[in-house]
C-alpha positions as CSV (number, residue, x, y, z in Angstrom):
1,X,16.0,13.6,-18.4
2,X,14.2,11.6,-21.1
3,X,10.5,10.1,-20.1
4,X,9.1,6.8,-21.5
5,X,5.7,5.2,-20.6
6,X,5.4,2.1,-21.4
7,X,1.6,0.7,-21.4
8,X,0.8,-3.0,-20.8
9,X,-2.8,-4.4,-22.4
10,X,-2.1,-8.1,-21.8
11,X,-2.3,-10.7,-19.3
12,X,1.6,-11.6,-17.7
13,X,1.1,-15.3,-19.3
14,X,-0.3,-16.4,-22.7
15,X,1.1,-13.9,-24.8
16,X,4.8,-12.6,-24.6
17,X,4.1,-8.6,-25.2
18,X,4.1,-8.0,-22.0
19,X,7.3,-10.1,-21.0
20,X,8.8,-8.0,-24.0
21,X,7.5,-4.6,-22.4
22,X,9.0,-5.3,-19.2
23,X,11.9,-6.6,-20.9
24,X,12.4,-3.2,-22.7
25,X,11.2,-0.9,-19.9
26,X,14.0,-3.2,-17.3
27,X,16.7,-2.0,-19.8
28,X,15.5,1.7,-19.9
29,X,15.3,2.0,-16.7
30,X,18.6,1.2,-16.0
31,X,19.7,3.8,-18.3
32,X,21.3,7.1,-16.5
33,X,19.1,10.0,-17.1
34,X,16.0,7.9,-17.9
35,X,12.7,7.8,-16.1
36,X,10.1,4.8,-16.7
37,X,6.8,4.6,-16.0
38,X,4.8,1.2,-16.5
39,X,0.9,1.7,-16.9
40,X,-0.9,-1.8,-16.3
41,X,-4.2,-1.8,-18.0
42,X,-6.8,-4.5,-19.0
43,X,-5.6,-7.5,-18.6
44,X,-2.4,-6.6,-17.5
45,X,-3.8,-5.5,-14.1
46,X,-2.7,-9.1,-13.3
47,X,0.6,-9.0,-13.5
48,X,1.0,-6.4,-10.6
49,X,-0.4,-9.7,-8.6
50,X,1.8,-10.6,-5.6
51,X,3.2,-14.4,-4.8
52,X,3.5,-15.5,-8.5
53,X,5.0,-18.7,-9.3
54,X,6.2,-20.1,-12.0
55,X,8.0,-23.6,-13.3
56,X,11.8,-23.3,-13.0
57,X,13.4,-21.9,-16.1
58,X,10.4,-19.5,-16.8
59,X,10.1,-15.8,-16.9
60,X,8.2,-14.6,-13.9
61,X,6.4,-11.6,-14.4
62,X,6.4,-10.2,-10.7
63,X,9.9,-10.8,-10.6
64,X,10.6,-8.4,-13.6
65,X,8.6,-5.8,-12.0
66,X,10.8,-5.6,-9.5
67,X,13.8,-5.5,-11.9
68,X,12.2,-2.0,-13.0
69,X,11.3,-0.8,-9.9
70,X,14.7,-1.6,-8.3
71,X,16.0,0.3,-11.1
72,X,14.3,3.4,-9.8
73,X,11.2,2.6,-12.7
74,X,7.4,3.3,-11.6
75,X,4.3,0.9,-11.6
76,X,1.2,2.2,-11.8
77,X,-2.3,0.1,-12.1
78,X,-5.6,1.2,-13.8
79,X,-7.5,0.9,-10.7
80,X,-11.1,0.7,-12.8
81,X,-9.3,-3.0,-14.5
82,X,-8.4,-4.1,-10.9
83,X,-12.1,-3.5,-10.3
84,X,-12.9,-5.4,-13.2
85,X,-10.6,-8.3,-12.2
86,X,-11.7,-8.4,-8.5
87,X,-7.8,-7.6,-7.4
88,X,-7.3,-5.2,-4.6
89,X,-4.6,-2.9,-3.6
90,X,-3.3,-5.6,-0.8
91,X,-3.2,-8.2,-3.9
92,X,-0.2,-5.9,-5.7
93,X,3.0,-6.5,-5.2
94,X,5.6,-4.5,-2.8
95,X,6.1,-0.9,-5.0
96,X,3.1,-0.9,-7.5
97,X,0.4,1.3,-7.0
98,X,-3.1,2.3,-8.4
99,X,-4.3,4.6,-10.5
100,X,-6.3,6.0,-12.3
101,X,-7.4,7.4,-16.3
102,X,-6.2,10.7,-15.3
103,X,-2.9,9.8,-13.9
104,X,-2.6,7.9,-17.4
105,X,-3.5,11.2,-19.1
106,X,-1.3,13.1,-17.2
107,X,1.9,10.7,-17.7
108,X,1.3,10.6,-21.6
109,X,1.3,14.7,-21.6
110,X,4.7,14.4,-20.1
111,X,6.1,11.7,-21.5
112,X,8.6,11.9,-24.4
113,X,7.8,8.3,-25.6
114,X,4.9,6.4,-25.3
115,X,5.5,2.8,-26.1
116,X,1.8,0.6,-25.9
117,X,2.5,-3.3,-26.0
C-alpha cells in the first residue's frame, strides 16, 4: 500500500492547480493498492463547498471531489481556513470532513508522497 497526500492552497476557480491536483489525485486513487488523501487549505477550503454550479462544458470542482472519494480517496479540510472563510461543516459537501494542523502533521508522517499544488 503506497500513501499520497495531496495538498490544495488555491481557490476551486481562477487558477487551474487545483483542477490539476484533483485531476492527479482522481487518477491515483483509482489505482489498486493506493491510498489518497486530499488536504484543503487556504483558499482551497472553498472547494469542499456543497451545491456548486458551473456553465456547461466546465470542470466542476465539487464534482471531482466526488470522483476521488468514490474512488475510496479521503477529503479533509483545515478547519482554522473554514474559520477564516466563514464556511461551516454543514456547507461541505457529502464525504469531506474537517480537520485540523495536526491531522495534516500526522498524514505527512505517514505519507510516502506529498504532492502541494
Amino acid at each position: 500500500m503506497s500513501k499520497t497526500l495531496i495538498i490544495l492552497n488555491d481557490p476551486p476557480y481562477g487558477t487551474e492547480r487545483s483542477y490539476n491536483g484533483l485531476r492527479l489525485a482522481g487518477n491515483l486513487a483509482k489505482r489498486d493498492g493506493e491510498e489518497v488523501t486530499v488536504f484543503l487549505m487556504g483558499d482551497a477550503a472553498s472547494c469542499a463547498v456543497a451545491g456548486q454550479k458551473t456553465p456547461n462544458g466546465y470542470y466542476n470542482i465539487e464534482k471531482m471531489l466526488k470522483v476521488v472519494m468514490g474512488q475510496g480517496g479521503d477529503i479533509a479540510v483545515c478547519g482554522t481556513c473554514m474559520d477564516a472563510r466563514g464556511l461551516s461543516e454543514d456547507m461541505l459537501t457529502d464525504g469531506a470532513r474537517r480537520s485540523t494542523m495536526a491531522e495534516l502533521g500526522d498524514l505527512t508522517l505517514a505519507a510516502d508522497k506529498v504532492l502541494i499544488f
